[in-house]
C-alpha positions as CSV (number, residue, x, y, z in Angstrom):
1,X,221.1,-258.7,-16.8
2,X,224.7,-258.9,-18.2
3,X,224.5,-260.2,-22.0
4,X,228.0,-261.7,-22.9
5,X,229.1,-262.7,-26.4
6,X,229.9,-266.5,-27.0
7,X,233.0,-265.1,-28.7
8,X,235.7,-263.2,-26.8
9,X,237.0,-261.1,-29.8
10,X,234.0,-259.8,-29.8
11,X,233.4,-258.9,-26.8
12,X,236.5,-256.7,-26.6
13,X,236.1,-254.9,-29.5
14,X,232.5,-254.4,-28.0
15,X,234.0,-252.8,-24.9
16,X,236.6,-250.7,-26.5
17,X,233.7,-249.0,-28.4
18,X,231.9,-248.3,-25.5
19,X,235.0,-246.6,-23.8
20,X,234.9,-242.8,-24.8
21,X,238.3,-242.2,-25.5
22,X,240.2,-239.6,-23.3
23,X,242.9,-236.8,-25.1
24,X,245.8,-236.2,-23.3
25,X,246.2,-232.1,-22.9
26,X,247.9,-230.7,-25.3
27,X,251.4,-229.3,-24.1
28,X,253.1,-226.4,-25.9
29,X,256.6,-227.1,-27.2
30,X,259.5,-226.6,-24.9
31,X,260.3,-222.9,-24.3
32,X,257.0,-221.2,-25.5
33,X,255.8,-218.9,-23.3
34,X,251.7,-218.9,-23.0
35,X,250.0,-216.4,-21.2
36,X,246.1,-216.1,-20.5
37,X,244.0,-213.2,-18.4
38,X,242.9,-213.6,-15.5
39,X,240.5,-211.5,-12.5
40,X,242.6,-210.6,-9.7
41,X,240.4,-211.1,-6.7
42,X,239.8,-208.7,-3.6
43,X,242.2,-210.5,-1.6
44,X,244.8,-209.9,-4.4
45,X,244.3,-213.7,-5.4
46,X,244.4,-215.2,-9.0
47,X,242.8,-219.0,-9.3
48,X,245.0,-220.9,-11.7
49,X,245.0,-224.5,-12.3
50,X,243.2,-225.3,-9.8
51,X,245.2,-223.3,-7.3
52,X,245.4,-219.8,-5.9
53,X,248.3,-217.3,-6.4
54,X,248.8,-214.3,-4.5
55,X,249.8,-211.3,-6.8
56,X,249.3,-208.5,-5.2
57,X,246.3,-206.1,-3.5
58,X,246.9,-203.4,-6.1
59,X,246.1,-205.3,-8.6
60,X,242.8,-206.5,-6.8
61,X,239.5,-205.9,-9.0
62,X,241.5,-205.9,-12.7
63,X,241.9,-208.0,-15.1
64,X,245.4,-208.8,-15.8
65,X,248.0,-211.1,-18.2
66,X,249.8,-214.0,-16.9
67,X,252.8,-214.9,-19.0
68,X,254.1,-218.4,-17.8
69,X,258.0,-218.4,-19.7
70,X,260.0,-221.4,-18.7
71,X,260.4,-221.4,-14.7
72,X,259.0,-217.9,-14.3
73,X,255.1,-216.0,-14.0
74,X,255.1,-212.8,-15.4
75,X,251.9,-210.3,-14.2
76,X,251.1,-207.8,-17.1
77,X,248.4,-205.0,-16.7
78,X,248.6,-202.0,-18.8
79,X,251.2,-202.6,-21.2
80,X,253.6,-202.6,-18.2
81,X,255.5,-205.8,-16.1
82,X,253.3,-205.6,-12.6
83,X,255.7,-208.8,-11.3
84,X,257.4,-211.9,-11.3
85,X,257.3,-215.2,-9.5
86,X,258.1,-218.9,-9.8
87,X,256.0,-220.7,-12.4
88,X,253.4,-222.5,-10.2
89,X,252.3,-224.9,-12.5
90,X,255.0,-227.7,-13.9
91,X,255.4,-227.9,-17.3
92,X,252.9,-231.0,-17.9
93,X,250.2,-229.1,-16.5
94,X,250.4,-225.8,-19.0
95,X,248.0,-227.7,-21.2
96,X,244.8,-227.5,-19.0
97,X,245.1,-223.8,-18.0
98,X,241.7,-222.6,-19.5
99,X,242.1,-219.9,-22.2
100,X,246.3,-220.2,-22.6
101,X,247.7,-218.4,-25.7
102,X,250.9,-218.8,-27.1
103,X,252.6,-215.3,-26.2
104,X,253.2,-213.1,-29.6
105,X,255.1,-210.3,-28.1
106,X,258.1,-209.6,-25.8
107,X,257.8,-209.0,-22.1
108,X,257.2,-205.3,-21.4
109,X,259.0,-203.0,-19.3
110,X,258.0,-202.1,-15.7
111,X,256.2,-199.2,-15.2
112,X,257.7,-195.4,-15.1
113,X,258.3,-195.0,-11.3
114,X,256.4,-192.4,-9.4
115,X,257.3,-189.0,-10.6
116,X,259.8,-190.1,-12.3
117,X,261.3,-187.2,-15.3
118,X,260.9,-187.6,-18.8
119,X,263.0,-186.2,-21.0
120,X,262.7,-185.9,-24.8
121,X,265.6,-186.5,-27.4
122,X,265.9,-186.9,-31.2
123,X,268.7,-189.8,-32.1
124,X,270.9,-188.6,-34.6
125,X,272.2,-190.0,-38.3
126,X,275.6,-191.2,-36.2
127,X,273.0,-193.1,-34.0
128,X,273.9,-190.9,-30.9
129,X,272.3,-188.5,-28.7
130,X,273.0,-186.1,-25.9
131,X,271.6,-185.5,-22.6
132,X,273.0,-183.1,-19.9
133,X,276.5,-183.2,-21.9
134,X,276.5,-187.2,-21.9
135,X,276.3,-188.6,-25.4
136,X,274.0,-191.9,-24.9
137,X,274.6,-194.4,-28.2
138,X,271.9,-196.7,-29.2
139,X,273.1,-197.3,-32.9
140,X,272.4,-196.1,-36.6
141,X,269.6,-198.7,-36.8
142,X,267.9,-195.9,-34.2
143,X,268.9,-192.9,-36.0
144,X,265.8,-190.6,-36.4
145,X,263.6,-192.1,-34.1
146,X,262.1,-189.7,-30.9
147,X,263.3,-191.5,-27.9
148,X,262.1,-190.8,-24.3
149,X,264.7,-190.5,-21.6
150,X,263.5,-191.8,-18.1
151,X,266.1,-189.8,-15.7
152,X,266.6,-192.2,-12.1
153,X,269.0,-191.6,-9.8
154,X,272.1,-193.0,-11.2
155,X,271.3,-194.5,-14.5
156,X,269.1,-193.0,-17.6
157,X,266.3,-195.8,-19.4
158,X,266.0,-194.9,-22.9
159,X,262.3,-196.2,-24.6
160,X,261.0,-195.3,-27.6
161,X,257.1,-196.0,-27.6
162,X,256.3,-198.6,-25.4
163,X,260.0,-200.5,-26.2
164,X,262.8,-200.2,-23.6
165,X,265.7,-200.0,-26.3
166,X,268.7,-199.4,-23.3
167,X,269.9,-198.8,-19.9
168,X,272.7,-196.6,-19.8
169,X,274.6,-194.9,-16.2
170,X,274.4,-191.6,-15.5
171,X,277.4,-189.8,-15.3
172,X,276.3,-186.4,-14.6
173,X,274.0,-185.8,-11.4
174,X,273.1,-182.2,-12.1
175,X,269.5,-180.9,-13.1
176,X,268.5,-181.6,-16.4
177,X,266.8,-178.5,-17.8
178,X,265.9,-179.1,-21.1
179,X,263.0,-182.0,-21.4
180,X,261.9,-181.8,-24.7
181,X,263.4,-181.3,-28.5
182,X,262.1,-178.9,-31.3
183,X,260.6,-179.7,-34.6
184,X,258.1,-181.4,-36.5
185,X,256.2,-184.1,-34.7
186,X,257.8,-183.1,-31.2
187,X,256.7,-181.5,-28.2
188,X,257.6,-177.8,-28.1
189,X,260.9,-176.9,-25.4
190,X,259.3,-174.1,-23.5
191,X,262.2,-175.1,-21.1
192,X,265.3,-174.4,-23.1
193,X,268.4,-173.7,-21.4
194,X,271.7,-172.4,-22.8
195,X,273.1,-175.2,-20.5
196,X,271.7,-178.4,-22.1
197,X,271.9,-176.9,-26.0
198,X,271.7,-179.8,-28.2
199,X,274.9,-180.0,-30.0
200,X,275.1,-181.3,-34.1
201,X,275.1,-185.0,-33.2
202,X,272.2,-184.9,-30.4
């Protein structure tokens, strides 16, 4: 039996009580990244939003980071960027991805290629250092600090923790013999060369 009140007013307010009142998802403000973790699947799958996202088989079994920053999804596993794709998920949907965080940090670097050489160098007060007779300059506001020099093919990556602080060419092909620098809080050069001395302002 369907009881109706013998006053309309009433009867609407009635009904608008007995309407649970829905929440629109709450967005995050224009250009904030999120990012949330996610199981990568067997089949190198990640379900997100209701849809499922190939990332890669390598990743299959981990638990990884997405990062989704304006247009782009950003894979992170180990401190290190795994990949990048086109954000799947439009911008009025970021608010129902289960366990999103605003992102706190900047995007990390890729990780150190296969085999690639390391080399070791101390910047000095002039914000300079040398490597293989090339002076690299990062600044006085690095002076000081222990960087690492990732040596490629054609260009040197200069970190210094887990930071990629510049990508600088290489201008000299030859071998680089000395990897490491001497003195407290460094690794000991037990492959000095006369040919890669440091000189005052490495």
């Amino acid at each position: 039996m369907i009881c109706t009140s013998q006053h309309p007013e009433q009867a609407v307010a009635e009904l608008e009580l007995s309407v649970e009142a829905v929440e629109p998802p709450v967005l995050p403000p224009q250009g904030t990244a999120i990012e949330f973790d996610r199981k990568v699947h067997r089949d190198g799958i990640v379900c997100l939003a209701g849809g499922r996202y190939q990332v890669g088989f390598a990743l299959a079994g981990r638990t990884i980071t997405l990062r989704l920053d304006g247009h782009l999804m950003h894979a992170i596993a180990d401190n290190a960027l795994m990949g990048t794709w086109p954000c799947p998920v439009p911008a009025d949907r970021l608010g129902q991805i289960d366990g999103a965080r605003t992102a706190m940090s900047p995007l990390p670097p890729p990780p150190l290629p296969a085999g690639a050489i390391r080399a070791q160098r101390k910047v000095h007060a002039s914000g300079r250092f040398m490597i293989n007779g090339q002076f690299i300059k990062l600044g006085p506001r690095h002076a000081g600090k222990i960087v690492t020099v990732v040596i490629e093919d054609t260009y040197y990556r200069i970190l210094h923790g887990e930071d990629e602080l510049a990508v600088r060419p290489r201008k000299h092909l030859g071998p680089i013999t000395r990897l490491y620098v001497k003195g407290m809080g460094t690794q000991k050069d037990r492959q000095g060369s006369p040919d890669d001395k440091p000189s005052r302002k490495s």
